[in-house]
C-alpha positions in Angstrom: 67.6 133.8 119.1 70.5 133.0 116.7 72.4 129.4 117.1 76.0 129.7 117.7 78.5 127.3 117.3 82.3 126.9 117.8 84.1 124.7 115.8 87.4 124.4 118.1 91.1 122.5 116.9 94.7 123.5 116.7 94.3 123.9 113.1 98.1 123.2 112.0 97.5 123.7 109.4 93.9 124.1 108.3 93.2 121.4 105.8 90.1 120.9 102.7 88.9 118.4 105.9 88.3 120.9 108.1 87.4 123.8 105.9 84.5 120.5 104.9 83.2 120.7 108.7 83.2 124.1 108.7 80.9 124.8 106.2 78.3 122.0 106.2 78.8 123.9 110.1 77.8 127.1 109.1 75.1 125.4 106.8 73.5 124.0 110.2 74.1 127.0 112.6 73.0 130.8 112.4 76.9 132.0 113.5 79.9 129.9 113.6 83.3 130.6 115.3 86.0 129.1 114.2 88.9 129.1 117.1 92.1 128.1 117.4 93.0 126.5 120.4 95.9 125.6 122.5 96.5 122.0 122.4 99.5 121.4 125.1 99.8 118.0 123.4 100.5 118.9 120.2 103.9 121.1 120.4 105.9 122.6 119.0 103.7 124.0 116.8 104.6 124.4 113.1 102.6 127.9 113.0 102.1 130.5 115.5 98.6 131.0 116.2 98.1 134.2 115.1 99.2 133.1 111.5 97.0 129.8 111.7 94.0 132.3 112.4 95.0 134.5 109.3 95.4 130.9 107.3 92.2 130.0 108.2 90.3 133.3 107.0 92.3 133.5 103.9 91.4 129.8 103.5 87.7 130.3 104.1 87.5 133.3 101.9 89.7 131.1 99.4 86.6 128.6 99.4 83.4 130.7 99.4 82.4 130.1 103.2 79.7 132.5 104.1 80.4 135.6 105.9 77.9 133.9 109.2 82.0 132.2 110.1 84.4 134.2 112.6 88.1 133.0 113.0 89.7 134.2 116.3 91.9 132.0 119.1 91.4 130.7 123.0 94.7 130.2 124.2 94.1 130.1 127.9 90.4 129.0 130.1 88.2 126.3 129.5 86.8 126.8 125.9 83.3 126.3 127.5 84.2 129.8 128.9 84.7 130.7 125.1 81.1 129.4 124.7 79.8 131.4 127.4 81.2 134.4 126.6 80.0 134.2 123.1 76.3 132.5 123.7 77.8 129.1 122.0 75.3 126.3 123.0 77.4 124.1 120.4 80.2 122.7 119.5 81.2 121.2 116.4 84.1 118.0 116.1 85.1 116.8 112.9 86.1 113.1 113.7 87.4 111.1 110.8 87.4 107.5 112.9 86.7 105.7 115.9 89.0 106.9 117.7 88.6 110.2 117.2 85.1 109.7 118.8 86.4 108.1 121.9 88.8 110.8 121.9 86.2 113.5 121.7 83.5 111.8 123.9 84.7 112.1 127.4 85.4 116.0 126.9 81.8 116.1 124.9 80.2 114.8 128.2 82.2 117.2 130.3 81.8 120.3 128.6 77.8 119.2 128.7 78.3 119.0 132.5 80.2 122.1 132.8 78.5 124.8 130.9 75.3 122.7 129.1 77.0 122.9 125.9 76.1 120.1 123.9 79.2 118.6 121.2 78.1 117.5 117.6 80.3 115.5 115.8 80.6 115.7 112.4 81.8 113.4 109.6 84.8 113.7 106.6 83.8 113.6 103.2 85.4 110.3 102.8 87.7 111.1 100.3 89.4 113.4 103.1 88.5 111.1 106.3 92.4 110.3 106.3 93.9 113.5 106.7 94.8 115.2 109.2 96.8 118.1 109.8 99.7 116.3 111.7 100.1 114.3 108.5 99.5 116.5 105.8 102.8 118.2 107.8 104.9 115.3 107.7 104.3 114.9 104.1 105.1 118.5 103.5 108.5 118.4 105.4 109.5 114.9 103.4 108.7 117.1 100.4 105.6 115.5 99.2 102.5 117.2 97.3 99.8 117.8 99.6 98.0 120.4 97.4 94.8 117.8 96.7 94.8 118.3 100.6 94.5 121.8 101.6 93.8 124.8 100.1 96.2 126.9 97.6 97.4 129.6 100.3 98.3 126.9 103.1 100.2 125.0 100.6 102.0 128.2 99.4 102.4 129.0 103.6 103.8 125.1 103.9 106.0 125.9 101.0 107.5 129.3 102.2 108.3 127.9 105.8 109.9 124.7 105.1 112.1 126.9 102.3 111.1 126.0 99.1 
């Protein structure tokens, strides 16, 4: 029976950090879906969904990620139900500090209780541990070079939508 894992976030935009996670995930795990997810705390969004799922797959073909990795969105239900209807036993959190773990932990436990899906967290390479994709789009709006940060198609995206 083939391991499945999700690898859940809002993805806004997709960054070298998590396109990291993603593959040392699909290194680890027979099938890995990569989902976009609605985070109500993280609004307004800079990208719709659907465009964030096409930046991710043009990203991931971009870097050589096998073709074990589906990109898709969840934008309403628990995302155990996600698991469920997939046959996800996993899921897989890039954390980057300490309190990204106690962030993480309390819905880790409760998506255990709720579905017996078990969370993995995964570390940054540490060159990348300090970005995140809230940052890497300040520093885009203020004009700043974030190339070193994510890959050649988000920046060009970035680029197009703040009007340069």
């Amino acid at each position: 029976m083939a391991q499945i894992a999700v690898v859940p976030g809002s993805f806004d935009p997709v960054t070298l950090g998590h396109l990291d996670v993603i593959g040392r995930a699909a290194r680890l795990f027979d099938e890995v879906h990569v989902l976009v997810v609605h985070n109500p705390d993280k609004q307004p969004a800079m990208f719709a969904a659907a465009d964030r799922v096409r930046l991710i797959e043009r990203s991931l073909t971009e870097t050589g990620v096998p073709d074990t990795v589906r990109v898709g969105e969840w934008t309403s239900g628990l995302l155990v139900d996600y698991c469920r209807q997939v046959g996800a036993g996993v899921l897989v959190k890039g954390v980057r500090s300490g309190e990204d773990v106690a962030y993480e932990t309390p819905m880790a436990i409760m998506n255990r209780h709720l579905a017996d899906v078990e969370t993995v967290f995964l570390l940054p390479e540490a060159s990348r541990a300090h970005v995140s994709s809230s940052l890497i789009r300040q520093v885009a709006t203020l004009r700043g070079d974030v190339t070193p940060y994510v890959p050649r198609v988000v920046a060009d995206a970035l680029a197009e939508h703040l009007g340069r």
